[in-house]
C-alpha positions in Angstrom: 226.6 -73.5 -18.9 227.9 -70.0 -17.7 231.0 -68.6 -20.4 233.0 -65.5 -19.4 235.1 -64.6 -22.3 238.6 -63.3 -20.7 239.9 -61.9 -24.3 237.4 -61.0 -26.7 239.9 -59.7 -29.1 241.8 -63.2 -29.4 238.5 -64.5 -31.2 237.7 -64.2 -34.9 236.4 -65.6 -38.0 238.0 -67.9 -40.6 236.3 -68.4 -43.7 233.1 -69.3 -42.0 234.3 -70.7 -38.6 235.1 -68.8 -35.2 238.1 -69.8 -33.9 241.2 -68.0 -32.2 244.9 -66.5 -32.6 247.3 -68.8 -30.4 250.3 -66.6 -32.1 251.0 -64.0 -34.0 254.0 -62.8 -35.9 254.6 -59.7 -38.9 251.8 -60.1 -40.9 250.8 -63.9 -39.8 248.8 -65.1 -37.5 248.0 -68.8 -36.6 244.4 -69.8 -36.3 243.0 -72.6 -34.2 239.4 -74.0 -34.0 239.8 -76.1 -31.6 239.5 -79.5 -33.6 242.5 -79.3 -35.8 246.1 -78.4 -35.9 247.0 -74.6 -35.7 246.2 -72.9 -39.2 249.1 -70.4 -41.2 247.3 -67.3 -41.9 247.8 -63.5 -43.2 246.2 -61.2 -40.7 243.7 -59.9 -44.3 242.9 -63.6 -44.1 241.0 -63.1 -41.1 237.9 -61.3 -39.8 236.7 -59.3 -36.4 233.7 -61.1 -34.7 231.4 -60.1 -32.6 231.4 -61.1 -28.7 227.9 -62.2 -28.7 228.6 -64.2 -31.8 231.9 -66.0 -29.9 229.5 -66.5 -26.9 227.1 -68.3 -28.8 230.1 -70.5 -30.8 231.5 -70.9 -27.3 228.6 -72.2 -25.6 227.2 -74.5 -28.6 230.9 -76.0 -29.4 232.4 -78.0 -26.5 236.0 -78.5 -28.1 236.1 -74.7 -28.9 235.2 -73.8 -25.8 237.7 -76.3 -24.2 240.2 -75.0 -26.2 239.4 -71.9 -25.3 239.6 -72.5 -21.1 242.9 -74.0 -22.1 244.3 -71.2 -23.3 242.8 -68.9 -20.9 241.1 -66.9 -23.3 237.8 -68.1 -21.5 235.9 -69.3 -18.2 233.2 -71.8 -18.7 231.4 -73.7 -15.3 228.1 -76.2 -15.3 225.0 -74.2 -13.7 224.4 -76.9 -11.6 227.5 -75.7 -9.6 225.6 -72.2 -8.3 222.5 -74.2 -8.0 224.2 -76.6 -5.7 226.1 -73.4 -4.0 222.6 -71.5 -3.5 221.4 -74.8 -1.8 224.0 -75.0 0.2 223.8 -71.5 1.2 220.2 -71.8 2.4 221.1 -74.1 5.2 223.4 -71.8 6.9 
């Protein structure tokens, strides 16, 4: 699995769980995970992550990372595809 992360800064931490801002308003902000409803949150509430820790959460949880592609915060493809690309390729 290949995961290009479009918006870095839309990602961050909840209490221990990496999720993303879907909207933001004043001092709110509303927080998804990817598994449940949209979360209420003051922007204190919420902490920076690091890239290489939403790459790891992106390519360990599928729902996040679904999410994620959905809201085009992220680009995630099967390696099989290149593989089968590079095969391809080789009989040109």
């Amino acid at each position: 699995m290949k995961v290009i992360i479009l918006k870095p800064d839309s990602f961050v931490k909840y209490k221990n769980v990496i999720g993303f801002i879907t909207f933001e308003e004043d001092n709110k902000v509303y927080f998804s995970d990817g598994r449940n409803d949209d979360i209420e949150l003051t922007k204190d509430q919420i902490e920076e992550v690091s890239e290489n820790a939403v790459l790891n959460e992106l390519l360990q949880d599928e729902q996040l990372r679904e999410a994620a592609v959905y809201n085009d915060l992220a680009v995630a493809h099967d390696d099989y595809e290149d593989e089968f690309l590079n095969y391809c390729k080789s009989y040109e």
